[in-house]
BASE-473928 format. One record per residue: residue in one letter; x, y, z of N, C-alpha, C, CB in turn. Coordinates in Angstrom, 3 decimals. Glycine has a CB too. Example, Ala and Ser with C-alpha at 12.3 -4.5 7.8 and 13.67 -1.06 7.14 Angstrom:
BEGIN
{pt A {13.190 -5.690 7.800} {12.300 -4.500 7.800} {13.200 -3.300 7.800} {11.308 -4.473 9.046}}
{pt S {12.850 -2.250 7.080} {13.670 -1.060 7.140} {12.900 0.030 7.870} {14.084 -0.598 5.725}}
END
This chain:
BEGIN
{pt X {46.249 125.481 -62.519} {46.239 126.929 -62.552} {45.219 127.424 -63.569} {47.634 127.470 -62.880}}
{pt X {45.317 126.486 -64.787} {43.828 127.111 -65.514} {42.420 126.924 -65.260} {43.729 126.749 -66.739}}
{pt X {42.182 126.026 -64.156} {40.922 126.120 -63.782} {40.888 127.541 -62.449} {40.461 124.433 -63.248}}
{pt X {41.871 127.492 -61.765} {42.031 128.663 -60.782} {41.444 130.188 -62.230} {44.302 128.705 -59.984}}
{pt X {42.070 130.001 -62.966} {41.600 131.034 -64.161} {40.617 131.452 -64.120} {41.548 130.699 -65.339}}
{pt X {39.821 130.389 -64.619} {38.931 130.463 -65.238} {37.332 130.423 -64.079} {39.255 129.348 -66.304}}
{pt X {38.026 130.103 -62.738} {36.585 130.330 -61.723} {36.965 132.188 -61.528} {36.635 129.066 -59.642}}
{pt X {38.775 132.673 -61.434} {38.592 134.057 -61.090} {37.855 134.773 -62.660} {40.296 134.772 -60.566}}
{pt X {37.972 134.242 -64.073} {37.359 134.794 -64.652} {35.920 135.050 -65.003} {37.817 134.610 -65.163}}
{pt X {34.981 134.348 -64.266} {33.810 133.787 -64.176} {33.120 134.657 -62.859} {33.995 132.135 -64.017}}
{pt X {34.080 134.702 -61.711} {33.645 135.833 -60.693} {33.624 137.076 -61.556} {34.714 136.034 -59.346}}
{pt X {34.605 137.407 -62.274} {34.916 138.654 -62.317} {33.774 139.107 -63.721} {36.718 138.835 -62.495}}
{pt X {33.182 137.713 -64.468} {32.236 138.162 -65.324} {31.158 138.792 -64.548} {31.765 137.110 -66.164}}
{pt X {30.732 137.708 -63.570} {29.648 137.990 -62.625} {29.376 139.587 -61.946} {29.947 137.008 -61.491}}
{pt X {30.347 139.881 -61.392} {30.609 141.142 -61.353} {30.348 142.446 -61.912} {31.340 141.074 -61.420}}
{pt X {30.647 142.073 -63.773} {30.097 143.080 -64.376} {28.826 143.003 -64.732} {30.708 143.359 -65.297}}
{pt X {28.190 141.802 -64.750} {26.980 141.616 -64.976} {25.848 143.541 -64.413} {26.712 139.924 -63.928}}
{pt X {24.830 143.426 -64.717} {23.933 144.334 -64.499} {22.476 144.027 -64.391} {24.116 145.144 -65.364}}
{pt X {21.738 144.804 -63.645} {20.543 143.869 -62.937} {19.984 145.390 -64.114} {20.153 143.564 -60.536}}
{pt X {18.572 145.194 -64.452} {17.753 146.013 -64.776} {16.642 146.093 -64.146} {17.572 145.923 -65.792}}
{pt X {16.301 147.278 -63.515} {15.410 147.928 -62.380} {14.091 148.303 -62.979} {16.094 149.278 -61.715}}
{pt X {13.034 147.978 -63.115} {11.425 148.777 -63.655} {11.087 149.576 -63.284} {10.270 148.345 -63.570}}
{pt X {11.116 150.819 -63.646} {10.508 152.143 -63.081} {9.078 151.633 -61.970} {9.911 153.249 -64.645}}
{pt X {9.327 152.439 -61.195} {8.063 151.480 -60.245} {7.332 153.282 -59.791} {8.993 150.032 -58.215}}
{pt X {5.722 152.959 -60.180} {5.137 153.927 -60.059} {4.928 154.528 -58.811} {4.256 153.741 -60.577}}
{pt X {4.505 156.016 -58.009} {4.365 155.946 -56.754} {3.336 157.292 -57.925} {5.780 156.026 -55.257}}
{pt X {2.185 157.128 -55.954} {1.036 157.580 -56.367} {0.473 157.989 -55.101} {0.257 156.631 -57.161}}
{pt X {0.240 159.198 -54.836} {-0.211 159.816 -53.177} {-1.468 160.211 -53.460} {0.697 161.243 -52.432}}
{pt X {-2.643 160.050 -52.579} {-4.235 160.805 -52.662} {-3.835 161.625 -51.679} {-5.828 159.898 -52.305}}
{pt X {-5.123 162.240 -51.879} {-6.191 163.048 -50.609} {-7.225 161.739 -50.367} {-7.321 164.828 -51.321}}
{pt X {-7.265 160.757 -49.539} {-8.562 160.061 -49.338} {-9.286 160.391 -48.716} {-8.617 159.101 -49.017}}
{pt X {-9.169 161.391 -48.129} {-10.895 162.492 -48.189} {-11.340 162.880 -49.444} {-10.843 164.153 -47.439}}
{pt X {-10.812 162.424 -50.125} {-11.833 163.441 -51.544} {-12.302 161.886 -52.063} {-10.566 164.781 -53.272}}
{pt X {-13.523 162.123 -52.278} {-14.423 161.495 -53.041} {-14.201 161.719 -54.767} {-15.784 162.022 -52.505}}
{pt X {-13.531 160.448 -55.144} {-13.286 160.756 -56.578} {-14.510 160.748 -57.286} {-12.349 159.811 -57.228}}
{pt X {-15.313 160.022 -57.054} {-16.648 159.952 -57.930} {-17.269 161.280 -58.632} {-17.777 159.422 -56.989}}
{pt X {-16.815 162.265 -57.659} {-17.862 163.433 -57.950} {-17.122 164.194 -59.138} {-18.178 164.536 -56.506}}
{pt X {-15.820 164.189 -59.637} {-15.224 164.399 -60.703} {-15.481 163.841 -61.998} {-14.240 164.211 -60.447}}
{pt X {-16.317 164.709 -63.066} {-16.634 164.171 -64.445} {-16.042 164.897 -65.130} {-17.931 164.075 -64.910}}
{pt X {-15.231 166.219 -65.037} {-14.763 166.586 -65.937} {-13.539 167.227 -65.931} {-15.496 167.092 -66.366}}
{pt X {-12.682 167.222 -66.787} {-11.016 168.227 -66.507} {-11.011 168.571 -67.090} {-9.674 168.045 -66.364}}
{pt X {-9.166 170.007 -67.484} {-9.214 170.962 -68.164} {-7.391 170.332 -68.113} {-10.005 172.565 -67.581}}
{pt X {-6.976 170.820 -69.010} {-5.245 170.827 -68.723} {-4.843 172.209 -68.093} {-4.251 170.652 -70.291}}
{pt X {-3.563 172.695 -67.747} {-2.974 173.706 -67.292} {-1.285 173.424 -67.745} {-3.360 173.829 -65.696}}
{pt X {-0.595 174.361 -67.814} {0.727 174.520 -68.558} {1.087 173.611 -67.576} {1.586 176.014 -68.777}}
{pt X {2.078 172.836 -68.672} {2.697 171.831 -68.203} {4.194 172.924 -67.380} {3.020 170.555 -69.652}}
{pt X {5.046 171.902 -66.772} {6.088 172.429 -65.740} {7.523 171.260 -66.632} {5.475 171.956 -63.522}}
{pt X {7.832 171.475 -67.772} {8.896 170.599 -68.118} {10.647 171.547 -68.010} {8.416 170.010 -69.854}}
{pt X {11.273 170.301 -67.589} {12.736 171.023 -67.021} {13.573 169.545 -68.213} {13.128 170.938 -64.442}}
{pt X {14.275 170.370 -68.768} {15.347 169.740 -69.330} {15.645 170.713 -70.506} {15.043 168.218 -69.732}}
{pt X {16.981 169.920 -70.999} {17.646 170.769 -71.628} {17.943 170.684 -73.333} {18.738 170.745 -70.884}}
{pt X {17.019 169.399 -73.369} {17.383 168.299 -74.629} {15.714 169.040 -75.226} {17.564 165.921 -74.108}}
{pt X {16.141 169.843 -76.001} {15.139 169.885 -77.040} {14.021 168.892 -78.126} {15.801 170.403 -77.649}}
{pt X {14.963 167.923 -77.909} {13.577 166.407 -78.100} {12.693 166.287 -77.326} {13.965 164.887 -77.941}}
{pt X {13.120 166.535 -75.998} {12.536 166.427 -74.633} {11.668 167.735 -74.431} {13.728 166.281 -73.467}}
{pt X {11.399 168.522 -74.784} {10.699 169.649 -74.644} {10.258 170.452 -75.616} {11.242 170.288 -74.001}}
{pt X {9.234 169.367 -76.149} {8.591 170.004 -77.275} {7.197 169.927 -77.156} {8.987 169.448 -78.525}}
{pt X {6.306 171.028 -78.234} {4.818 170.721 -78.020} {4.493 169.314 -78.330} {3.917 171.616 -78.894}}
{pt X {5.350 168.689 -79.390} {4.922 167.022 -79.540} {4.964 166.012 -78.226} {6.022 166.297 -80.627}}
{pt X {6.009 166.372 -77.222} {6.168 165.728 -76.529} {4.701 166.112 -75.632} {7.543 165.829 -76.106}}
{pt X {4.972 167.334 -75.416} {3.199 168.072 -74.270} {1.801 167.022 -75.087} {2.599 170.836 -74.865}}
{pt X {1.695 166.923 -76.530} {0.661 166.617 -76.646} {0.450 165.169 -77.157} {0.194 167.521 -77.270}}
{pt X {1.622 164.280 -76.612} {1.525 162.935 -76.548} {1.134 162.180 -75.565} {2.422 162.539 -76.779}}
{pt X {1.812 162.885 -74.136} {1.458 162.637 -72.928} {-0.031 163.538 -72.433} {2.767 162.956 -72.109}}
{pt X {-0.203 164.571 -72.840} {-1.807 165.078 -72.510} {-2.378 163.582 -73.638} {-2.364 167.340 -73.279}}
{pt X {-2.387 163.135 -74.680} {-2.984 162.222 -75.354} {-3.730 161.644 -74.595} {-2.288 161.459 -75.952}}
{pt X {-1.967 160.793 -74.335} {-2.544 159.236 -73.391} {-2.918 159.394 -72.204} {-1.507 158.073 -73.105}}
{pt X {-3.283 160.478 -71.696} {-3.878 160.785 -70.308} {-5.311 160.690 -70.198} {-3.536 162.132 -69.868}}
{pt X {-5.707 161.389 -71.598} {-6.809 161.629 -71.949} {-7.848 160.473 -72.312} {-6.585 162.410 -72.841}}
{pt X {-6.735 159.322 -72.657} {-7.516 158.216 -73.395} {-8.171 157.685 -71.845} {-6.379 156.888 -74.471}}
{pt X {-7.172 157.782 -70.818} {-6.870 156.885 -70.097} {-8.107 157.702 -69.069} {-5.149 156.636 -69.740}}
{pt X {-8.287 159.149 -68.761} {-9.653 159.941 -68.555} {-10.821 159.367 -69.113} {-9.610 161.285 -69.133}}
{pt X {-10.768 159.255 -70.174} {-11.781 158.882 -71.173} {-12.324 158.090 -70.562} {-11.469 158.420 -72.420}}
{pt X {-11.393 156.329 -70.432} {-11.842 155.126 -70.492} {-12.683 155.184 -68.740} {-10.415 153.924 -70.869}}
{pt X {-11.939 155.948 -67.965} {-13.096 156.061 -66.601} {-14.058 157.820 -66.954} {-11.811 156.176 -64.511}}
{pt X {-14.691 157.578 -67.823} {-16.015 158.389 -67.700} {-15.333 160.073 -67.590} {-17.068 157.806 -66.069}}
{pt X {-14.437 160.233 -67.659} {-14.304 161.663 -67.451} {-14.527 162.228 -68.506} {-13.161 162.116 -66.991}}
{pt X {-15.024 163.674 -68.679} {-14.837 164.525 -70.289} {-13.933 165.793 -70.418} {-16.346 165.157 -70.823}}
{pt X {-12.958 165.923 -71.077} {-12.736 167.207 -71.595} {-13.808 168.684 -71.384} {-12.633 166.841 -72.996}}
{pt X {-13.726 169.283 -70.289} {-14.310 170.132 -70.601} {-13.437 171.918 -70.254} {-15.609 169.690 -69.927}}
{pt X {-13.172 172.415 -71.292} {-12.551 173.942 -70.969} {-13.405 174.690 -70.220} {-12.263 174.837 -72.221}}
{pt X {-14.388 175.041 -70.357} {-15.177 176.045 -69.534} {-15.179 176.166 -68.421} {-16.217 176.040 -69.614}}
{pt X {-15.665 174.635 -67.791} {-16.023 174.482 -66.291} {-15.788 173.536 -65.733} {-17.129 174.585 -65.958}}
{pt X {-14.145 172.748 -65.620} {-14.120 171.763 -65.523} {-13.933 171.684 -64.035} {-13.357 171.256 -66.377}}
{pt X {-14.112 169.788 -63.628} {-13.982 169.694 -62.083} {-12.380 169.782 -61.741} {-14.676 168.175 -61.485}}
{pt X {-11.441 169.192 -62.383} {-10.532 168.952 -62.521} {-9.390 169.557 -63.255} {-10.784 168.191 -62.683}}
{pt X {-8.481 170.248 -62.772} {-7.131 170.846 -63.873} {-5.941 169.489 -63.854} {-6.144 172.698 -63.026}}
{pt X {-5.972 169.105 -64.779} {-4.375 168.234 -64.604} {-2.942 168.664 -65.354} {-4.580 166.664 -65.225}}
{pt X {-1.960 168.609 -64.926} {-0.750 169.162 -65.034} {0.373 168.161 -64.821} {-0.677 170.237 -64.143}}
{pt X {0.968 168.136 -65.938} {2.258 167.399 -66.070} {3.643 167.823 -65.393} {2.499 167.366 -67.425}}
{pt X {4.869 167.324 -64.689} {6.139 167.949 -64.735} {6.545 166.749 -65.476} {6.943 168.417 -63.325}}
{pt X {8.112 167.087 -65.857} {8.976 166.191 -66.351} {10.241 166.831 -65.999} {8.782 165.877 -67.805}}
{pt X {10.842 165.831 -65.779} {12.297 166.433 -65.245} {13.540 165.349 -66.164} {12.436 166.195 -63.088}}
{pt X {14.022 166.163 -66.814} {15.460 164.905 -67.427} {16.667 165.368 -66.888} {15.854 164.822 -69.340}}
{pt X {17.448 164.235 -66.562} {19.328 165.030 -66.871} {19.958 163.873 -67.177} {20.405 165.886 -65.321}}
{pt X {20.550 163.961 -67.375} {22.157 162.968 -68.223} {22.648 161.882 -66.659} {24.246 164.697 -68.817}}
{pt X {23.127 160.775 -66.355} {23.068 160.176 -65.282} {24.409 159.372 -65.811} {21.623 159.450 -64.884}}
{pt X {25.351 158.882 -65.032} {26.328 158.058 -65.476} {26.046 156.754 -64.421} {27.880 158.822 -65.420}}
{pt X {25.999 155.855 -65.264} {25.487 154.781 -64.763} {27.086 153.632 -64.155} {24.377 154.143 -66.152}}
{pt X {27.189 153.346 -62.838} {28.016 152.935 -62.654} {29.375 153.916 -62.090} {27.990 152.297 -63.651}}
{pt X {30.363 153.382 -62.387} {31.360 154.368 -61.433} {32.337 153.503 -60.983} {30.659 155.114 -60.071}}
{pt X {32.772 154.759 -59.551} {33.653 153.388 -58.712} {33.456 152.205 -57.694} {34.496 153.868 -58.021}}
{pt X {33.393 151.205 -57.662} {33.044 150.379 -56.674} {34.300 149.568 -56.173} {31.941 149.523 -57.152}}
{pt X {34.651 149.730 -54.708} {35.585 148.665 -54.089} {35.537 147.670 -53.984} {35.847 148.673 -53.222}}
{pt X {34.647 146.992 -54.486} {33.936 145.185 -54.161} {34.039 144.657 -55.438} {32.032 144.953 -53.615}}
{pt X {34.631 145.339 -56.494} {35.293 144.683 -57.734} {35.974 143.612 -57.997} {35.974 145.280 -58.143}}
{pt X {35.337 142.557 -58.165} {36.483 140.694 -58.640} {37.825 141.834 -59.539} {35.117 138.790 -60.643}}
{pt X {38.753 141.372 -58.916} {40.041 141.714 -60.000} {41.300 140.608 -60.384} {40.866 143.014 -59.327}}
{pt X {41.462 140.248 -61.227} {42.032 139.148 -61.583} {43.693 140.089 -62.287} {40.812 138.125 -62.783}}
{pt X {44.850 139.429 -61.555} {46.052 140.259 -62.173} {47.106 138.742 -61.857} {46.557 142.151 -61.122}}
{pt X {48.185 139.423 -62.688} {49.428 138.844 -62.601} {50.478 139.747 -61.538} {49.971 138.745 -64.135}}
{pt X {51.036 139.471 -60.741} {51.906 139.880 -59.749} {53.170 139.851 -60.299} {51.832 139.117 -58.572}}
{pt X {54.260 140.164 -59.484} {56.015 140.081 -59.726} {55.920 138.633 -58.931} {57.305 141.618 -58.808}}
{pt X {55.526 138.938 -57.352} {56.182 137.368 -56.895} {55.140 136.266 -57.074} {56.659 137.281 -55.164}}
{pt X {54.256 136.272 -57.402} {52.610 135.390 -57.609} {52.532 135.408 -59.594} {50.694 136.774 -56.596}}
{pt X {52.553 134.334 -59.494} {52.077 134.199 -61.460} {50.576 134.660 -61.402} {52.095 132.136 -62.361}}
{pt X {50.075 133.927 -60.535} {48.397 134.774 -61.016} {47.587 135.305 -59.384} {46.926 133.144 -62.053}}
{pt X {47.461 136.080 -59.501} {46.955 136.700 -57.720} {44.826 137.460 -58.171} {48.770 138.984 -57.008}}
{pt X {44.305 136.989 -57.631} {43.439 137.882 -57.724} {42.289 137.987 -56.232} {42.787 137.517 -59.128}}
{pt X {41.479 139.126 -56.046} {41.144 140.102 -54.745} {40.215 140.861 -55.494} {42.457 141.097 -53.981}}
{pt X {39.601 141.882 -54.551} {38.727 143.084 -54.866} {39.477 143.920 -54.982} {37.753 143.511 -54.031}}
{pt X {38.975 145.132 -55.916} {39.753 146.416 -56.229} {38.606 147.372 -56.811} {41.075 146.156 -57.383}}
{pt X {38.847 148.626 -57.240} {38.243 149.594 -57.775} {37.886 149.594 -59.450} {39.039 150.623 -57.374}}
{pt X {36.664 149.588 -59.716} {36.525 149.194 -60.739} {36.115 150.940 -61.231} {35.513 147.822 -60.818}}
{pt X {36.492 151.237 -62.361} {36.201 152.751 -62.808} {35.110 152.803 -64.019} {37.680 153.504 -63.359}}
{pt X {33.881 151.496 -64.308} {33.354 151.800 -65.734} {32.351 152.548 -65.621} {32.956 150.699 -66.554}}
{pt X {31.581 152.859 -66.613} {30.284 153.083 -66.770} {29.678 153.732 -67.819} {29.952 153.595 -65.880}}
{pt X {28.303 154.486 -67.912} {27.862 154.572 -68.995} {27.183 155.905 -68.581} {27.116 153.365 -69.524}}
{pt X {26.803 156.646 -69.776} {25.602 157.696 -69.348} {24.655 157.486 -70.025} {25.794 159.116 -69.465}}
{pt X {23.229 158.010 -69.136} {22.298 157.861 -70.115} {20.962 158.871 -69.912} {21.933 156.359 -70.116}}
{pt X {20.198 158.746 -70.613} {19.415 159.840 -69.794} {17.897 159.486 -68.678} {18.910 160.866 -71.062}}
{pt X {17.933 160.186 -67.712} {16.943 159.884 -66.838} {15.642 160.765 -66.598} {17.575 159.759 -65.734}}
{pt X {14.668 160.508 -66.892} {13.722 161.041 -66.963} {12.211 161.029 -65.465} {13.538 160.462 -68.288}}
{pt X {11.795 162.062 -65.175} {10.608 161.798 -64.394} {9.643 161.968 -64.952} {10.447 162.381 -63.381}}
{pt X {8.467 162.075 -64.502} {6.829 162.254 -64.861} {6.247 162.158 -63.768} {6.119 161.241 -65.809}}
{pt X {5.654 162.996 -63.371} {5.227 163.325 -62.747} {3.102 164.319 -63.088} {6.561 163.831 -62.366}}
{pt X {2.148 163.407 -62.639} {1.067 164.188 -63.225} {0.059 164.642 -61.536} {0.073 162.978 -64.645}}
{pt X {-0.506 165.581 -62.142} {-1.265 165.908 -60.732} {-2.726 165.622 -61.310} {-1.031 167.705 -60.025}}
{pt X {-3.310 165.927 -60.702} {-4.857 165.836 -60.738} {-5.476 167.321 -58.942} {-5.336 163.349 -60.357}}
{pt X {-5.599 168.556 -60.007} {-6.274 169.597 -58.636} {-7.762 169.594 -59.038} {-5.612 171.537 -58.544}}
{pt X {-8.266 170.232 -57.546} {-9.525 170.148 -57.287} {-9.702 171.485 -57.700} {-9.964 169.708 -55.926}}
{pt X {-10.804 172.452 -58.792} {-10.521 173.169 -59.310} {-11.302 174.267 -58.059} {-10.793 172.953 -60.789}}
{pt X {-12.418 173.871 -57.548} {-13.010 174.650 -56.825} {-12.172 175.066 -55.505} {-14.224 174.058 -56.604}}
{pt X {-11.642 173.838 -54.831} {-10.569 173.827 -53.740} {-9.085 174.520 -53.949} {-10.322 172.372 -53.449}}
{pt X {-8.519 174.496 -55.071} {-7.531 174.201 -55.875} {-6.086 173.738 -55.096} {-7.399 175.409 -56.736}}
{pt X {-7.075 172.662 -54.368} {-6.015 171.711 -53.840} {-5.612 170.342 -54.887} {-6.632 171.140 -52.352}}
{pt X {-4.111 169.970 -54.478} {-3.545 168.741 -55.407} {-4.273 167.807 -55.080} {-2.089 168.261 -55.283}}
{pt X {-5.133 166.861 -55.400} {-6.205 165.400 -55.117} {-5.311 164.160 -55.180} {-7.557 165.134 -56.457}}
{pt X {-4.266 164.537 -56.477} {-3.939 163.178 -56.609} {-2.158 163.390 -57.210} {-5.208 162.313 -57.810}}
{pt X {-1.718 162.377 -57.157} {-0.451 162.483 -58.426} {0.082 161.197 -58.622} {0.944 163.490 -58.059}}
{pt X {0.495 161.298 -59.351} {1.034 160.144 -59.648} {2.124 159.992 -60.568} {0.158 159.470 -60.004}}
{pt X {3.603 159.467 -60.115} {4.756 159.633 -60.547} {5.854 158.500 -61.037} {5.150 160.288 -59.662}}
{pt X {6.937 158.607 -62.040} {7.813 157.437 -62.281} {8.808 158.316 -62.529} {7.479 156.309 -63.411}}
{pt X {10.292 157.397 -62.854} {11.556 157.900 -62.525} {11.707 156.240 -64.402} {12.424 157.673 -60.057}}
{pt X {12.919 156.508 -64.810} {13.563 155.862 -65.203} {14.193 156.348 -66.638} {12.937 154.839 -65.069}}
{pt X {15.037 155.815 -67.360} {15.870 155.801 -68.274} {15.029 155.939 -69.786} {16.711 154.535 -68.035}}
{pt X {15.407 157.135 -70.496} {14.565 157.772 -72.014} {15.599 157.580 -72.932} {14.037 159.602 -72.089}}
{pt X {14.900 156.895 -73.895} {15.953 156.412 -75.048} {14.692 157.589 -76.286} {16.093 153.895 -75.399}}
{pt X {15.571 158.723 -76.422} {14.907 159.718 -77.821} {14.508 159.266 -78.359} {15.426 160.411 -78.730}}
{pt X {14.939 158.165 -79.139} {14.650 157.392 -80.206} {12.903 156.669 -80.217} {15.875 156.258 -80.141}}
{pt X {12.828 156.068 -78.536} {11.868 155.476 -78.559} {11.129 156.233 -77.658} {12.023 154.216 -78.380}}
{pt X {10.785 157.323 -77.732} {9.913 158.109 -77.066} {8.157 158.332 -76.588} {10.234 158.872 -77.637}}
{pt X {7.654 158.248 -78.000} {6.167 157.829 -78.080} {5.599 157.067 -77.414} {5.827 157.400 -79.009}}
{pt X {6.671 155.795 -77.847} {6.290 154.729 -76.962} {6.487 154.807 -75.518} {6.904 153.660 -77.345}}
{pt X {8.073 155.075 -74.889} {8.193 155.182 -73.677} {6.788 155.948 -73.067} {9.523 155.864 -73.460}}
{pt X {6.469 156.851 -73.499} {5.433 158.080 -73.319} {4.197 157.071 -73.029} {5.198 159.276 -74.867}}
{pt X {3.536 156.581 -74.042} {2.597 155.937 -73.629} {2.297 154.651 -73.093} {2.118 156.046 -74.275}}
{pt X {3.368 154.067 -73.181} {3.590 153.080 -71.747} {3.806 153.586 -70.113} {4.963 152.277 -72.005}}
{pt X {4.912 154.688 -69.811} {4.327 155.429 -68.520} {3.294 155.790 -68.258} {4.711 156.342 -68.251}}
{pt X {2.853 156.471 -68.932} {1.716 157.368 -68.503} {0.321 156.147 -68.156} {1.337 158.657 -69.985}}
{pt X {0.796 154.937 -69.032} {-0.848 154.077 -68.833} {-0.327 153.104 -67.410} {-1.464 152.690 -70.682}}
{pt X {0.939 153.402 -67.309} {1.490 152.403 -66.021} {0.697 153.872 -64.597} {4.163 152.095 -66.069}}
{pt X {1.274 155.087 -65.297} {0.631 156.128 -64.127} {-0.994 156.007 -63.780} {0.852 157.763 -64.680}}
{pt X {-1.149 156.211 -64.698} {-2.976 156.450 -64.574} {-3.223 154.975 -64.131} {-4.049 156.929 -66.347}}
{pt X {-2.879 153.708 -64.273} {-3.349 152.333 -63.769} {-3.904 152.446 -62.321} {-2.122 151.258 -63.790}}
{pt X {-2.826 153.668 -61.669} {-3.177 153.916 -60.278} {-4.154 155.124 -59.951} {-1.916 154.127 -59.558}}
{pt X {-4.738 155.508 -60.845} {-5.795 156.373 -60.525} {-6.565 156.196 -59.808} {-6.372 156.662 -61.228}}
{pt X {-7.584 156.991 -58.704} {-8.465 156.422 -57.693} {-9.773 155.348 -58.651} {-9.207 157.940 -56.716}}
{pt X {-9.920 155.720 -60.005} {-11.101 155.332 -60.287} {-11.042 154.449 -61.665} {-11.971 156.548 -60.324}}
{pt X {-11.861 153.612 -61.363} {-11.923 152.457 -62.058} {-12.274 152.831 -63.545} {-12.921 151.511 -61.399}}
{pt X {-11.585 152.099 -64.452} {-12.065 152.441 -66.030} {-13.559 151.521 -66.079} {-10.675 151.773 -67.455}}
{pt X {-14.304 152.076 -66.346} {-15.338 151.627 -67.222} {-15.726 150.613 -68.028} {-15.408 152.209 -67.792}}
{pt X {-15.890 149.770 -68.160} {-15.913 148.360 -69.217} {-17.189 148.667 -70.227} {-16.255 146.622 -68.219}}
END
């Protein structure tokens, strides 16, 4: 009976186990537009939705314009206000997410009245909250002022480590830009 135990306690670890998912970038063109002919951008007010005041600050606007910029930079583009080819524009979207819940396919390991040890699937009630964040950047054609490009991620913002989260998305976003960085 204690090895019967100890395989239902071993399912039922398995069970709680948790897989961790990588934000996985998605990225739509216009491939009619010829990126080449773009040397220069401008920013435009960002579009941020949340409610967490960490999350919506000018530090946050001018960490992610930063690393956008580096990442402009490194393929030949310039900063230009006056007359640029390009406006780019950020959204961000956060809300609070509870991770987990109820699931019927739960290992459950119990003691019975007529069975000393019985175990089956059942409803498992745990979980966690945390917060979930998007990003979302465009790239418009300023003369057209059609959207050219965007490029977007989804996943989990720890306040704490923000900067960083920040400039690790954004260089995972721009990776998919139409145009090659420069060497």
């Amino acid at each position: 009976m204690n090895n019967l135990f100890q395989k239902a306690l071993l399912i039922g670890m398995i069970g709680l186990g948790t897989t961790k998912v990588k934000a996985q970038v998605i990225t739509n063109a216009n491939h009619a537009v010829n990126f080449r002919q773009y040397h220069t951008y401008n920013w435009v007010s960002p579009d941020i939705q949340t409610r967490n005041p960490m999350l919506n600050s000018d530090l946050v606007t001018k960490s992610i314009e930063s690393s956008v910029d580096q990442s402009l930079l490194a393929r030949g583009l310039q900063k230009n206000e006056q007359a640029p080819d390009l406006f780019f524009r950020f959204h961000t979207y956060t809300e609070r997410v509870m991770n987990g819940g109820y699931s019927s396919m739960y290992p459950m390991v119990g003691f019975g009245r007529f069975m000393p040890l019985g175990f089956g699937y059942g409803p498992y009630g745990g979980g966690a909250t945390y917060n979930q964040g998007t990003l979302v950047i465009d790239a418009i054609d300023t003369k057209t002022k059609e959207l050219v490009w965007q490029g977007g991620v989804s996943g989990s913002i720890n306040p704490r480590k923000l900067d960083k989260i920040i400039y690790k998305v954004v260089n995972k976003i721009m990776r998919k830009y139409p145009v090659e960085q420069i060497n």
